[in-house]
ChimeraX commands (.cxc) that place a marker at each C-alpha (Angstrom):
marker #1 position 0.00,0.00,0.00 radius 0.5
marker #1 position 1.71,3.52,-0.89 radius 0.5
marker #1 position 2.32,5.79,2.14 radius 0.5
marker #1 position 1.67,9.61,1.94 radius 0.5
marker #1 position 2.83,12.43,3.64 radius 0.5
marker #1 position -1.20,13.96,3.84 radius 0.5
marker #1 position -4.13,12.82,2.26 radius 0.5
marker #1 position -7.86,14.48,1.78 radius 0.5
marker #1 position -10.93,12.51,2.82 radius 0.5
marker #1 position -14.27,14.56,2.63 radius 0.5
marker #1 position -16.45,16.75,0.20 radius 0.5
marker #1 position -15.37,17.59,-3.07 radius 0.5
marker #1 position -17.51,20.11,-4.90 radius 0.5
marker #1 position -18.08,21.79,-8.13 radius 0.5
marker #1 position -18.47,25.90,-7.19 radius 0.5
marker #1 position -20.27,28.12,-9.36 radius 0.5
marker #1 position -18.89,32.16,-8.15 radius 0.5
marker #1 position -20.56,34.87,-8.67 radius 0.5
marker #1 position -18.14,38.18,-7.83 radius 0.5
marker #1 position -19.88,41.03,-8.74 radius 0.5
marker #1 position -20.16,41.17,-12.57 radius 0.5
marker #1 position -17.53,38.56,-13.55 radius 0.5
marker #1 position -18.22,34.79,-13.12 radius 0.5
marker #1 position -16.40,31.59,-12.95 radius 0.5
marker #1 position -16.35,27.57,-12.29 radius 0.5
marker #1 position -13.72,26.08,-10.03 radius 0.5
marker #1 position -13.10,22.84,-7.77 radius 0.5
marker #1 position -13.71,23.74,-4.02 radius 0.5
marker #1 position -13.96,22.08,-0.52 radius 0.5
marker #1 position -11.08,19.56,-1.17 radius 0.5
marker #1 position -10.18,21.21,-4.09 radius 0.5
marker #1 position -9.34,24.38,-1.82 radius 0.5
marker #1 position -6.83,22.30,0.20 radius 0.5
marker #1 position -5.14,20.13,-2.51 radius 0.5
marker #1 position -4.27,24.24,-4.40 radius 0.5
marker #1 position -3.00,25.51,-1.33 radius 0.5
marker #1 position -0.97,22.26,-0.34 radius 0.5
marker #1 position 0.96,22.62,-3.81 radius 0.5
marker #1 position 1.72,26.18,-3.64 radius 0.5
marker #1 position 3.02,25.80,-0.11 radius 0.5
marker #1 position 4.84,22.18,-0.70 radius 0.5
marker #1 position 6.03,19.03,-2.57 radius 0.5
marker #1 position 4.66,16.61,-0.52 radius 0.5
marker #1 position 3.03,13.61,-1.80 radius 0.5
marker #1 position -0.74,14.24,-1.64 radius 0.5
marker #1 position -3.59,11.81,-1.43 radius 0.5
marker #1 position -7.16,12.65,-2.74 radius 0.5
marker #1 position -10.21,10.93,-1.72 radius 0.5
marker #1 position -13.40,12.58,-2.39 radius 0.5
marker #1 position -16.19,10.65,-0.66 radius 0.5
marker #1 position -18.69,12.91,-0.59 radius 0.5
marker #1 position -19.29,15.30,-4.45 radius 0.5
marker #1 position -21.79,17.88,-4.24 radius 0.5
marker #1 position -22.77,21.47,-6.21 radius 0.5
marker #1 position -22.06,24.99,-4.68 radius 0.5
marker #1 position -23.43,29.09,-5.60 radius 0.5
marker #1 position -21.04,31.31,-3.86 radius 0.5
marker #1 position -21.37,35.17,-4.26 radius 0.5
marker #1 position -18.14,36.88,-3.01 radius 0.5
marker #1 position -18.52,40.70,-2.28 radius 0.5
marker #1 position -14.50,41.97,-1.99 radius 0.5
marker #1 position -15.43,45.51,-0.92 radius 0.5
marker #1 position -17.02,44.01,2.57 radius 0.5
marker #1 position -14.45,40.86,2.56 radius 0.5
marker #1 position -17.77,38.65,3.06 radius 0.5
marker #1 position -18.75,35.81,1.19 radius 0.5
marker #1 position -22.21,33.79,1.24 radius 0.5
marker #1 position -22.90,30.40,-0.27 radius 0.5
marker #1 position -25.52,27.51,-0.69 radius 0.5
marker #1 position -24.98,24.26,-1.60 radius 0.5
marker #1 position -25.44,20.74,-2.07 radius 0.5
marker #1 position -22.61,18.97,-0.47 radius 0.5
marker #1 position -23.60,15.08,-1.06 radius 0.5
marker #1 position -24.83,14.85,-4.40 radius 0.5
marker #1 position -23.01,11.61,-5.07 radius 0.5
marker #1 position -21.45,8.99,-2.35 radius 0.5
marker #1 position -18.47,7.33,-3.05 radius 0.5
marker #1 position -15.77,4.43,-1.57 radius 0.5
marker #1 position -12.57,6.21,-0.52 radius 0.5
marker #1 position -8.97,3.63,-0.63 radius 0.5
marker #1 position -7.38,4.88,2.85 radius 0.5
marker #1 position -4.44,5.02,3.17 radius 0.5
marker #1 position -1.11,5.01,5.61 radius 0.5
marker #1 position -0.37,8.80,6.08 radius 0.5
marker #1 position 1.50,10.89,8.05 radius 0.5
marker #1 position -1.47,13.30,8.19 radius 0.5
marker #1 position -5.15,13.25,7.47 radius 0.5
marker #1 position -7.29,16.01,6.59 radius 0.5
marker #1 position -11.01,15.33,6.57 radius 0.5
marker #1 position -13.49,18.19,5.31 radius 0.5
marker #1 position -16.61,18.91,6.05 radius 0.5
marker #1 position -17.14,17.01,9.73 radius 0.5
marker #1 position -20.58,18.12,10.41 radius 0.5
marker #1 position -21.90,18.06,6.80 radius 0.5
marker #1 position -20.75,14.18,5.98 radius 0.5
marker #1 position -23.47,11.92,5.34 radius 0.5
marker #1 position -21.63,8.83,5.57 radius 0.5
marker #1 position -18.78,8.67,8.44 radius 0.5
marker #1 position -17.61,5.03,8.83 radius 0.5
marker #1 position -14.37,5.69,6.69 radius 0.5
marker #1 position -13.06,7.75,9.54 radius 0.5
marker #1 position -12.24,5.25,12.07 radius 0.5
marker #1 position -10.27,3.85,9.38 radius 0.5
marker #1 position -8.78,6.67,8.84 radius 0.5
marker #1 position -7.70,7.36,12.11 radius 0.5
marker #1 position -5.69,3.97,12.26 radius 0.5
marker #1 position -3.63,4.35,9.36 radius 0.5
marker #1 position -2.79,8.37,10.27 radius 0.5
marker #1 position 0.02,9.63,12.17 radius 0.5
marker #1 position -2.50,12.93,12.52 radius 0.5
marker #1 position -5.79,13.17,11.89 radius 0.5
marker #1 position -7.53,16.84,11.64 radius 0.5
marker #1 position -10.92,18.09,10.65 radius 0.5
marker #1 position -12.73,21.00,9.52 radius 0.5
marker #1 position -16.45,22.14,10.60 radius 0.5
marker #1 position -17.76,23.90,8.17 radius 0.5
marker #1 position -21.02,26.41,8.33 radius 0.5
marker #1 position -24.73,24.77,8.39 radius 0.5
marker #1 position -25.61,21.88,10.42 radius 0.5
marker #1 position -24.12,21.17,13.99 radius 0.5
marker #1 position -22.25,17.70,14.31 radius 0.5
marker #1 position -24.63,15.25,15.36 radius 0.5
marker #1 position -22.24,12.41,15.91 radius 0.5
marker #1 position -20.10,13.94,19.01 radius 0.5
marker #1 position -18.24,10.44,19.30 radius 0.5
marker #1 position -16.63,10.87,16.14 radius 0.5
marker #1 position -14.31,14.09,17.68 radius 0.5
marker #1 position -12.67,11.64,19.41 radius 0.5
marker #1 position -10.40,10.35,16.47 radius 0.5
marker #1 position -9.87,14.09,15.54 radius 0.5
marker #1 position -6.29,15.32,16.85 radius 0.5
marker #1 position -6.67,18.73,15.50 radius 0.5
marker #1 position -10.03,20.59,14.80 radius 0.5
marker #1 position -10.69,23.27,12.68 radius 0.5
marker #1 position -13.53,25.48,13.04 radius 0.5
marker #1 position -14.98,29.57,12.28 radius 0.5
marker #1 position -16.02,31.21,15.19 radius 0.5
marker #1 position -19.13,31.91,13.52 radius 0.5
marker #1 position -20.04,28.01,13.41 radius 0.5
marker #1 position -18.84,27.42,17.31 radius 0.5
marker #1 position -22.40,25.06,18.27 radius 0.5
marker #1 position -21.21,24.34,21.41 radius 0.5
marker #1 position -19.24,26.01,24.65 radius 0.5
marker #1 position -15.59,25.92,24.10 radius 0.5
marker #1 position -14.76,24.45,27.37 radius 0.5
marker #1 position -17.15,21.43,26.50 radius 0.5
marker #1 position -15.80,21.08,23.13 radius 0.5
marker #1 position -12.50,20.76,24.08 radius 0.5
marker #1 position -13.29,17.59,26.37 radius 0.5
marker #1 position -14.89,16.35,23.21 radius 0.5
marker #1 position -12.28,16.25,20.69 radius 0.5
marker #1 position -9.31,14.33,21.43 radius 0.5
marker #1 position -6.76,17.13,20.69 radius 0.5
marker #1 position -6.44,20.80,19.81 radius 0.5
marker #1 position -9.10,23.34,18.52 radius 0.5
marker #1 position -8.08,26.27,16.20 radius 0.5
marker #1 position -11.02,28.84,15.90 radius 0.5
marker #1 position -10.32,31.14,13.26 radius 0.5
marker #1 position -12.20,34.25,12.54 radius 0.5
marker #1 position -10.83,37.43,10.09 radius 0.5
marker #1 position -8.97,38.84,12.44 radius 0.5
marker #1 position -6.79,35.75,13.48 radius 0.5
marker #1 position -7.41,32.23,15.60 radius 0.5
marker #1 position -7.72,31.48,18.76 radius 0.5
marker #1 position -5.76,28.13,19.76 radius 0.5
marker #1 position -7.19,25.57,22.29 radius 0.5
marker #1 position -4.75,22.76,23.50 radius 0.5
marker #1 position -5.12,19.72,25.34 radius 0.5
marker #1 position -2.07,20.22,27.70 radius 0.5
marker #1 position -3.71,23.97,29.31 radius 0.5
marker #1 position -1.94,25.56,26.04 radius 0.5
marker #1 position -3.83,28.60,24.66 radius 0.5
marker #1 position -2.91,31.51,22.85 radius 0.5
marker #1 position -4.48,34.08,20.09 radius 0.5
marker #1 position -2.65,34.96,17.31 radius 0.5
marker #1 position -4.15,38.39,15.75 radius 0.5
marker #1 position -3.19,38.93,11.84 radius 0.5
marker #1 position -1.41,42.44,11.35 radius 0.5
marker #1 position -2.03,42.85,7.92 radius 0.5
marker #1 position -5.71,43.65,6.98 radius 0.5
marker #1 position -6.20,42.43,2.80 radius 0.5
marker #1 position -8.48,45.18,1.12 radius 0.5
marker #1 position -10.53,43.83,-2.00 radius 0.5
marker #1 position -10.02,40.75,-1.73 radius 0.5
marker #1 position -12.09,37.63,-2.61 radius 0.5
marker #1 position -11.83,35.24,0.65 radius 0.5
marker #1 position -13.38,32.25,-1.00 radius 0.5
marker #1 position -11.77,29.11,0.48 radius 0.5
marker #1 position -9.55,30.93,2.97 radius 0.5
marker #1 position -10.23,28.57,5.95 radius 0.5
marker #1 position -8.84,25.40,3.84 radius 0.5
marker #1 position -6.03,28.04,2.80 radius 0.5
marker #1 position -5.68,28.00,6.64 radius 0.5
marker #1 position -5.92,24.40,7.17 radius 0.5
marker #1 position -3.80,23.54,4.55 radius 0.5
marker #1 position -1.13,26.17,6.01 radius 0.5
marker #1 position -1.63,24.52,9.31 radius 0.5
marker #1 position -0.76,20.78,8.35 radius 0.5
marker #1 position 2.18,21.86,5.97 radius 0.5
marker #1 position 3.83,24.01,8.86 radius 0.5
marker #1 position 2.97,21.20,11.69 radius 0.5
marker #1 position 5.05,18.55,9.05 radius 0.5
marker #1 position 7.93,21.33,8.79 radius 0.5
marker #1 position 7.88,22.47,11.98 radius 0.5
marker #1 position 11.91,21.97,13.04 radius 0.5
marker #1 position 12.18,23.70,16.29 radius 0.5
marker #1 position 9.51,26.44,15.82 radius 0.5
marker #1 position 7.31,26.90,18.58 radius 0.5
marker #1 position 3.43,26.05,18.57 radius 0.5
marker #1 position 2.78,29.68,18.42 radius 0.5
marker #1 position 5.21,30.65,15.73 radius 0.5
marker #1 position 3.42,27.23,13.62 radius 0.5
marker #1 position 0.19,29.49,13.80 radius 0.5
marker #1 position 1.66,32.50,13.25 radius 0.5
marker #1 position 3.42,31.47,10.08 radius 0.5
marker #1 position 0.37,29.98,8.99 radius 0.5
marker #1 position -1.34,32.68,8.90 radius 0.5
marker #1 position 1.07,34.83,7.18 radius 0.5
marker #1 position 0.96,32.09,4.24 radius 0.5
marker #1 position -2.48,32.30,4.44 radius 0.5
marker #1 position -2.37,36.16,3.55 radius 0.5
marker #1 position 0.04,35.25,0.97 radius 0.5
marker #1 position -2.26,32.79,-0.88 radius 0.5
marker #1 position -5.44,35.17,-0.79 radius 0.5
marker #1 position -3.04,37.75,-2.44 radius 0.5
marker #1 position -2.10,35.54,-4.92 radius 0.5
marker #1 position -5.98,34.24,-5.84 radius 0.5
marker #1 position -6.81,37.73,-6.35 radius 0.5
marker #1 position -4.16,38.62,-8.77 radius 0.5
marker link #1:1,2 radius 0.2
marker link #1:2,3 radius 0.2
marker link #1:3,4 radius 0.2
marker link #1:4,5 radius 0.2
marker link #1:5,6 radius 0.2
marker link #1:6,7 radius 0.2
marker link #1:7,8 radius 0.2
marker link #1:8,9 radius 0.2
marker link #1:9,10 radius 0.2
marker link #1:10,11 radius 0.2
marker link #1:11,12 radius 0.2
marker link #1:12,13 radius 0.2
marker link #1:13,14 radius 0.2
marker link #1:14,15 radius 0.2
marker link #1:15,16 radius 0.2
marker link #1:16,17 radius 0.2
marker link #1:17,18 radius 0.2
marker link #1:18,19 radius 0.2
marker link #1:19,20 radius 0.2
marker link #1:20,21 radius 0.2
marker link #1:21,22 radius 0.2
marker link #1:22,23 radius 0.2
marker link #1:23,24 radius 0.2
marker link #1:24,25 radius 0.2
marker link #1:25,26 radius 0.2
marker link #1:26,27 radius 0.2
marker link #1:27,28 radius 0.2
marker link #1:28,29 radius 0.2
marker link #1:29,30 radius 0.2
marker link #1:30,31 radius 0.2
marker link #1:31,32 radius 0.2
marker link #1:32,33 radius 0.2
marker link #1:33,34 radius 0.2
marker link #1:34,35 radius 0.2
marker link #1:35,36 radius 0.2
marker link #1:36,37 radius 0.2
marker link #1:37,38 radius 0.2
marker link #1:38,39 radius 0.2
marker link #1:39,40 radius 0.2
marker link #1:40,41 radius 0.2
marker link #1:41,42 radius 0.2
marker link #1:42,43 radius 0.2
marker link #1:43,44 radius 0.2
marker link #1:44,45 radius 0.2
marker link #1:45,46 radius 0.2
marker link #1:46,47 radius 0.2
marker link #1:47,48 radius 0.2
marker link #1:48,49 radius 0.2
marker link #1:49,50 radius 0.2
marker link #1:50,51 radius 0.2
marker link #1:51,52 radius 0.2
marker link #1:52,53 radius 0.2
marker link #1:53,54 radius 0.2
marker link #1:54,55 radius 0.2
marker link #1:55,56 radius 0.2
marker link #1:56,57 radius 0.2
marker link #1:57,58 radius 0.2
marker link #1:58,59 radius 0.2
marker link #1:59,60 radius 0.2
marker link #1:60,61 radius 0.2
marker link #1:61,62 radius 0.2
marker link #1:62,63 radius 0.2
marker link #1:63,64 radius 0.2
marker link #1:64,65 radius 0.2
marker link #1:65,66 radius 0.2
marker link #1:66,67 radius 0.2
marker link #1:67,68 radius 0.2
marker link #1:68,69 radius 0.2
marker link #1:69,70 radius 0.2
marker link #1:70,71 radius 0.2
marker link #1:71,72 radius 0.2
marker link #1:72,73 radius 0.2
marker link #1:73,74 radius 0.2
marker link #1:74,75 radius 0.2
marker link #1:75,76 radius 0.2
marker link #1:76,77 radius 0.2
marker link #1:77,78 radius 0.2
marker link #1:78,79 radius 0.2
marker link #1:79,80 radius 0.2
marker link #1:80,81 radius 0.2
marker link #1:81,82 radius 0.2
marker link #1:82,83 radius 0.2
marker link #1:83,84 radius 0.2
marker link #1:84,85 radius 0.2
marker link #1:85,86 radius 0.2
marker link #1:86,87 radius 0.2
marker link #1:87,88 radius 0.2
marker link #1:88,89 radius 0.2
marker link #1:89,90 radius 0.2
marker link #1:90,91 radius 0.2
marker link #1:91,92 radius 0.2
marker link #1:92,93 radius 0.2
marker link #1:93,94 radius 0.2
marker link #1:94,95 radius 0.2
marker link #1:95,96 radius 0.2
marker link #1:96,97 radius 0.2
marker link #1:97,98 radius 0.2
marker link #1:98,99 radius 0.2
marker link #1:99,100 radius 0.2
marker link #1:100,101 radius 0.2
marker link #1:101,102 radius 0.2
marker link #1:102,103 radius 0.2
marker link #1:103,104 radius 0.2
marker link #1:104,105 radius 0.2
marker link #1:105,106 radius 0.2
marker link #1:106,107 radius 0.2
marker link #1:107,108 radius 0.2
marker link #1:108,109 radius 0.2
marker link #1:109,110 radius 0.2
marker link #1:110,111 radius 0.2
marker link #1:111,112 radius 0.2
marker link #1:112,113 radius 0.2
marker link #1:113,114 radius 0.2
marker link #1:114,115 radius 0.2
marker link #1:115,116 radius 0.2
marker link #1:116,117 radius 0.2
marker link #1:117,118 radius 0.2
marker link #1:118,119 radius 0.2
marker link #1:119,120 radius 0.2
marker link #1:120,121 radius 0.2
marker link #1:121,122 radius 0.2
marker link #1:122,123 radius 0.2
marker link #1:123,124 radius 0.2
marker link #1:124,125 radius 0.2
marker link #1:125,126 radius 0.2
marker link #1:126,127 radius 0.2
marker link #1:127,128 radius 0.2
marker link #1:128,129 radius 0.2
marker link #1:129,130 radius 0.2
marker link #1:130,131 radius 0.2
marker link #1:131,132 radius 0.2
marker link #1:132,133 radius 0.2
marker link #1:133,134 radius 0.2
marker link #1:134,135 radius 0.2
marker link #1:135,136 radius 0.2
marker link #1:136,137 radius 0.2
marker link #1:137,138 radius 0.2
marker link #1:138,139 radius 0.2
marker link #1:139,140 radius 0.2
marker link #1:140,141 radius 0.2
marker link #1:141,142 radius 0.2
marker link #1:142,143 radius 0.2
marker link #1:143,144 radius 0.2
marker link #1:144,145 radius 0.2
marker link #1:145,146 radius 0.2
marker link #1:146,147 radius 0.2
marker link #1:147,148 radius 0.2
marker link #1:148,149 radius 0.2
marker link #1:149,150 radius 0.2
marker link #1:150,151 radius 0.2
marker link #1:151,152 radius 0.2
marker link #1:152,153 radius 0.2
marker link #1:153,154 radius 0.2
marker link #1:154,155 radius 0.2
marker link #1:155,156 radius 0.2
marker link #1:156,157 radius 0.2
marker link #1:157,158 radius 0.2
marker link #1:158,159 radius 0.2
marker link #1:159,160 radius 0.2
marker link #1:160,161 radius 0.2
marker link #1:161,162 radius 0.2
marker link #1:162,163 radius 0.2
marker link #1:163,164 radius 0.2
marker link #1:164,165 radius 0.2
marker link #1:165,166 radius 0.2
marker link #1:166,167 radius 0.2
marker link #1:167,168 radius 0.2
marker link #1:168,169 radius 0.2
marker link #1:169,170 radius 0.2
marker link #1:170,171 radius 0.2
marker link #1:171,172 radius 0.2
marker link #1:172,173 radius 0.2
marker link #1:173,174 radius 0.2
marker link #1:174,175 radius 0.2
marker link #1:175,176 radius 0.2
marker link #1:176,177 radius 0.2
marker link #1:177,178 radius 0.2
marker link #1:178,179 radius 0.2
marker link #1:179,180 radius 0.2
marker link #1:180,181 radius 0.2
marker link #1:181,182 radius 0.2
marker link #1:182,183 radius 0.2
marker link #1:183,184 radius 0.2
marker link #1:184,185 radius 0.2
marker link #1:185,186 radius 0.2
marker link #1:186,187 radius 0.2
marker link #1:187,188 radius 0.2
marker link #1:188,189 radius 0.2
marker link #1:189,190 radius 0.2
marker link #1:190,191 radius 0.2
marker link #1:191,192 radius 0.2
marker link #1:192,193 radius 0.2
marker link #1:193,194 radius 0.2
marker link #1:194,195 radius 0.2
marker link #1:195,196 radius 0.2
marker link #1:196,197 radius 0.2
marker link #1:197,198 radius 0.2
marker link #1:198,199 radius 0.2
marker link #1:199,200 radius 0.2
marker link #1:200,201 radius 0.2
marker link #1:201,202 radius 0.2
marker link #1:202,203 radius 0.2
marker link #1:203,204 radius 0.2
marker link #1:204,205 radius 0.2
marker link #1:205,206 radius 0.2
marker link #1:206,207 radius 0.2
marker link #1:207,208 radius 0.2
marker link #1:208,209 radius 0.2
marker link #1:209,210 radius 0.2
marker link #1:210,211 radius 0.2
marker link #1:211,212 radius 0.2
marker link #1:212,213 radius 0.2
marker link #1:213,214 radius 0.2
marker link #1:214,215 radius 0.2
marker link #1:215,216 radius 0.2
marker link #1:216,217 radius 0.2
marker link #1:217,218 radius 0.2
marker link #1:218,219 radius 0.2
marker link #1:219,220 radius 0.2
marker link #1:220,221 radius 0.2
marker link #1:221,222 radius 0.2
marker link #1:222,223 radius 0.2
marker link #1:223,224 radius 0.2
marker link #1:224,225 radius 0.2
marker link #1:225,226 radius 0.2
marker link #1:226,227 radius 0.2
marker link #1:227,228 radius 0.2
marker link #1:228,229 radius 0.2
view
């Protein structure tokens, strides 16, 4: 069985934008991750859709706001899972079938998740294979402090200023982004941030937890910048 250094379980959609008078098609949810993971990277990257669905996004850049509806589980399909150093699944709360994820979670090294706006997560047992989970302020269902007993490692909540990390071991810090990106189209900048994340967590050397973050979110800024160009 070939090994990778991170492969994408989850929803894979086809997005249909709408930014003021100019329109376009383009890949999103997995499709997000898998762009910024080969800008940032070389590592070998596994992608397994297992959930294909239809979004209509409409991006205002003057407000930095986006709004969206969509179909996230058109079509169902079997993911091959593989032995990986880290595993990304996307969208937690959204999936309609879950059993691939304890499978998952026994040929990781790392297992992380993204929540993603709509529905809460029904399934609360299933945090407990999730070592990192990411998640917008905005879609916070629960209390942090009961959250965090729920998931079996960190939280990063994310919101436009910055994050706000949670640890297991009493560890928590914000990191607030300097740099505020005027005009900008912000489509798919949490799995910009999530696929930041993993990349720096894999490289990490002797950088600190906090610098991880804060690097992340500097690349983060960087890839926005260079979507909008």
């Amino acid at each position: 069985m070939k090994n990778f250094e991170i492969s994408l379980y989850g929803h894979l959609t086809h997005d249909s934008v709408f930014d003021g008078n100019k329109t376009y098609e383009t890949v999103g949810s997995l499709g997000n991750v898998w762009k910024s993971l080969i800008q940032l990277c070389d590592f070998k990257v596994n992608i397994q859709p297992t959930e294909i669905g239809e979004a209509l996004i409409y991006v205002n850049k003057i407000k930095n706001r986006r709004a969206s509806t969509a179909s996230l589980s058109l079509k169902q399909r079997i993911a091959f899972i593989h032995n990986s150093d880290w595993s990304h699944i996307l969208y937690l709360n959204q999936l309609k079938k879950t059993n691939f994820i304890l499978e998952v979670a026994s040929k990781s090294k790392f297992v992380s998740a993204d929540i993603c706006a709509g529905s809460n997560l029904k399934d609360l047992a299933l945090l407990k294979y999730i070592d990192l989970l990411f998640i917008s302020d905005e879609d916070l269902w629960l209390p942090i402090d009961e959250l965090r007993e729920k998931v079996k490692g960190d939280i990063l909540v994310h919101h436009s200023n910055g994050s706000h990390f949670y640890g297991k071991k009493n560890v928590s810090f914000e990191t607030v982004i300097q740099e505020k990106i005027k005009n900008a189209n912000i489509l798919g900048a949490g799995d910009m941030l999530a696929a930041s994340v993993i990349t720096n967590f894999i490289k990490k050397g002797d950088k600190s937890l906090k610098e991880i973050i804060i690097n992340s979110h500097k690349e983060t800024s960087y890839l926005i910048k260079l979507s909008n160009e």
